[in-house]
N, C-alpha and C positions, 0 to 999 in steps of 0.2 A: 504494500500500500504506500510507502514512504517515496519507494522507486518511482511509482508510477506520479506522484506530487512531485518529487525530484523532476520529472521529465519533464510536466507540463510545467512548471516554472522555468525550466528551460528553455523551452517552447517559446514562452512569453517573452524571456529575455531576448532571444534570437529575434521574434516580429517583432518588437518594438525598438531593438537596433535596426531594422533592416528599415524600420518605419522614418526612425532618427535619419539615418545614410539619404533616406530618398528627398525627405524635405529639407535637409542641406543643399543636396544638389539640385532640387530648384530654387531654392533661395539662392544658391548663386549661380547658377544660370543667368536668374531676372539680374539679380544685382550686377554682372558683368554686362549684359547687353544694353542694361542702362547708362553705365558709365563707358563702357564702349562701342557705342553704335557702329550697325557696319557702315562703311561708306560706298560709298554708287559709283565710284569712281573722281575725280578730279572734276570741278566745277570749271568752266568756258571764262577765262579772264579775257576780254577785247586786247585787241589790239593794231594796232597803223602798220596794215599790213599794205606795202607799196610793192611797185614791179620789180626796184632792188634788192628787198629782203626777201621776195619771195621765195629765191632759190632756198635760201637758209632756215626758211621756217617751213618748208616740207620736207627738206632733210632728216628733222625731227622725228619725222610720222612714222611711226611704224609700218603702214601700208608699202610705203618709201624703199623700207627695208625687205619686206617681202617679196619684193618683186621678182622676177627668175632672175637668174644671172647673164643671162644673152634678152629679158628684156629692154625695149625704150618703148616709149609712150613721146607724141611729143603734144604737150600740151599749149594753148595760144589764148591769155587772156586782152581781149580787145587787139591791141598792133604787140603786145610783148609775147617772144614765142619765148619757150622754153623745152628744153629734152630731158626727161626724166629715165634714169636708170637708176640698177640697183642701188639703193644706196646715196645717191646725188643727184644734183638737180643744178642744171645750168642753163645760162642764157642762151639763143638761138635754136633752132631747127634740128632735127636729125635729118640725114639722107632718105633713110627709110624707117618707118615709125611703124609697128606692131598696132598701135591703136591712136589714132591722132583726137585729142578734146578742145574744143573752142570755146569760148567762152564770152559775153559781153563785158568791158573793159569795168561797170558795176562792180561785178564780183572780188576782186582786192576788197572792195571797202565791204562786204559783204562775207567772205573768209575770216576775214582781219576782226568781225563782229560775234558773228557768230561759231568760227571756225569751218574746216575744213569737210568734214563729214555734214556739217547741218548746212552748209552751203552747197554742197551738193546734192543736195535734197529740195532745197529752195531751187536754184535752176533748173533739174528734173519735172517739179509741179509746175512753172513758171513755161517749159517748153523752150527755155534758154541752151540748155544743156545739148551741144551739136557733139556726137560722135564717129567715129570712119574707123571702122575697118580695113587694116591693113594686109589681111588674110584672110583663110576660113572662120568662121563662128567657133565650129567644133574646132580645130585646131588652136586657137586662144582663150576657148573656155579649158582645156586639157593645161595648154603652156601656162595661163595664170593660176589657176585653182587654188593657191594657196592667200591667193586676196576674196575666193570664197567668204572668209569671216566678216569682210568690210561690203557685204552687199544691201544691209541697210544702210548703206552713204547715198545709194542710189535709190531707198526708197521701198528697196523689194524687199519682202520677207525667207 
């Protein structure tokens, strides 16, 4: 008889530590996620984004950096062309461009506001946004695929 009290006080101790453990770790659950909220990402600071920094402020981009390694793009805001390869971004024309983008000369001050991906969403809806094919579809949907992740810059899901 003693046993079987020995056991169930046992018993009890066991559930009400197990009970103790579990409303600790929601108490601090809540308590961390309130003093540590997640974050969403990095907030859009403006900025005077002109034809001359423009090289330097997509070099940043990640997008920039994924690009294949025998890509260019060359992209033309208003009269200012530019060639984008992996990695860098400079003034004037490629010979032969993988995918050519045009742009209305707006856009700088429009990148420079909103940034890069949310402006390229604005031209998209706006019907600004001109692009050219400088190959097959399926042939630069395969060779880019890894800017796959940045396709809602354009809007698509």
């Amino acid at each position: 008889m003693k046993e079987v009290k020995e056991k169930k006080k046992s018993k009890r101790k066991y559930f009400i530590g197990i009970i103790i453990l579990l409303a600790i770790i929601v108490v601090g659950y809540f308590t961390w996620s309130y003093f540590f909220p997640k974050r969403e990402g990095t907030p859009w600071v403006p900025i005077n984004l002109t034809a001359e920094n423009l090289p330097s402020y997509l070099e940043r981009l990640n997008a920039i950096h994924d690009l294949p390694q025998d890509g260019v793009i060359a992209l033309t805001i208003g009269s200012s062309p530019y060639t984008i390869e992996k990695g860098k971004v400079r003034e004037g024309l490629p010979s032969s461009a993988d995918l050519s983008i045009t742009l209305p000369d707006a856009y700088f001050e429009i990148f420079g506001q909103y940034g890069w991906c949310a402006g390229l969403q604005i031209a998209r809806q706006r019907g600004e946004l001109g692009i050219e094919l400088g190959g097959s579809e399926t042939g630069l949907l395969w060779k880019y695929k890894a800017l796959a992740k940045y396709k809602g810059c354009l809007g698509k899901q």
